[in-house]
Steps between C-alpha positions, in 0.01 A plus 500: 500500500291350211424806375880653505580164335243513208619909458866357448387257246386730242817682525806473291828293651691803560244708656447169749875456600501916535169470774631203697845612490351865635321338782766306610736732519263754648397325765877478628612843376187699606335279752188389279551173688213609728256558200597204259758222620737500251421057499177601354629676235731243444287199519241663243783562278555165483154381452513730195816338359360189495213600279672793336691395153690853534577489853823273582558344767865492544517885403241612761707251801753720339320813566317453811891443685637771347223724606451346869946561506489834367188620726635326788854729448309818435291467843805419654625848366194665633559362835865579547430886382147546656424247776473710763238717386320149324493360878316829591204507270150394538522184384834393689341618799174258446703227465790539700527185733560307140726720413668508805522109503622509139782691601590342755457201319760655225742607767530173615447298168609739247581356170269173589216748606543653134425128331257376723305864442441467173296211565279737728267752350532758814849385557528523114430886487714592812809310522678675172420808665603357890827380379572853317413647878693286704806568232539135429792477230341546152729212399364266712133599472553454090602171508239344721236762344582312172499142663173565626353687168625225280339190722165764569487601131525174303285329813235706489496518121541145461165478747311721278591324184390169669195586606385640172621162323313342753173683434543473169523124451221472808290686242617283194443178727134679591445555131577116396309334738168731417578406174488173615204475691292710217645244269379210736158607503440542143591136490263375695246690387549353171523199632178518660334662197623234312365198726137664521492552126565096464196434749276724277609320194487153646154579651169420346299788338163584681398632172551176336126248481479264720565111389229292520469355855565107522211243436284798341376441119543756255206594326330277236685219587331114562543312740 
């Protein structure tokens, strides 16, 4: 993830809202859920908007709903024409008692199974595609695909966005307080430097002839 984030950072704004909004709505349309959860994508987005000047956060909120909508509606297309042969393919086969459960779970739940899935990163790749299956009114599935893109998209964004404002000023923080410990030990070395220098100055030099000890007579003097 670090890596994918410092990649992003060295790109332009537009190229960055083009990637994440790719993922996201990749991972719906064409089931890249299972490779990179579209959150991920999401999340790192925001990190990169809070340290990006040309990345905005409003517009990519903006862009990472309208790509989770628009993917979510185009694997619901790809269910309703081709589910049936989708159901019979490697992968379907692998994991069929989830799938299995998730339709059942969207024959029972329908439009609140196509919320809550968003929310789920297997769930998240399927359901658009389940609903399209089990010919759940497009209608329906548009509005509570949209509920559930709008909350997921700004949420997750928001998350990302956080977190990077959170590292950052961690770092700042970090940065002040070295500061102020580097700062602290200069002064008392000084301080130190400065209370041994007195002690050489106030003590006598060794160098210096010794006084005449009491009682003794200097030379050529009488008694």
């Amino acid at each position: 993830m670090g890596a994918i984030t410092d990649w992003l950072q060295h790109l332009s704004g537009p190229l960055v809202y083009l990637i994440v909004a790719a993922l996201v709505f990749s991972e719906d349309a064409f089931f890249f859920g299972f490779v990179l959860p579209g959150e991920t994508a999401v999340v790192i987005g925001g990190v990169i908007a809070s340290a990006h000047q040309d990345v905005d956060l409003p517009v990519l909120m903006l862009v990472v709903v309208l790509a989770a909508i628009i993917g979510d509606s185009v694997g619901y297309e790809v269910g309703r024409r081709f589910g049936p042969r989708l159901l019979a393919t490697g992968f379907a086969t692998k994991h069929h008692d989830r799938i299995e459960r998730s339709r059942r779970f969207m024959r029972e739940r329908g439009p609140v199974a196509v919320f809550l899935g968003r929310f789920v990163a297997l769930f998240r790749a399927m359901v658009p595609a389940l609903a399209g299956v089990s010919q759940l009114p497009y209608r329906r599935f548009l509005l509570f695909n949209a509920l559930g893109g709008l909350v997921w998209g700004i949420g997750y964004t928001l998350l990302g966005y956080l977190a990077g404002a959170a590292y950052k000023q961690a770092a700042q923080t970090a940065g002040t307080a070295a500061a102020g410990v580097v700062a602290a030990v200069v002064l008392v070395a000084l301080i130190v430097w400065s209370v041994r220098r007195r002690r050489r100055e106030a003590a006598p030099d060794p160098r210096s002839p010794e006084q005449d000890a009491p009682g003794e007579q200097a030379p050529g003097e009488q008694d």
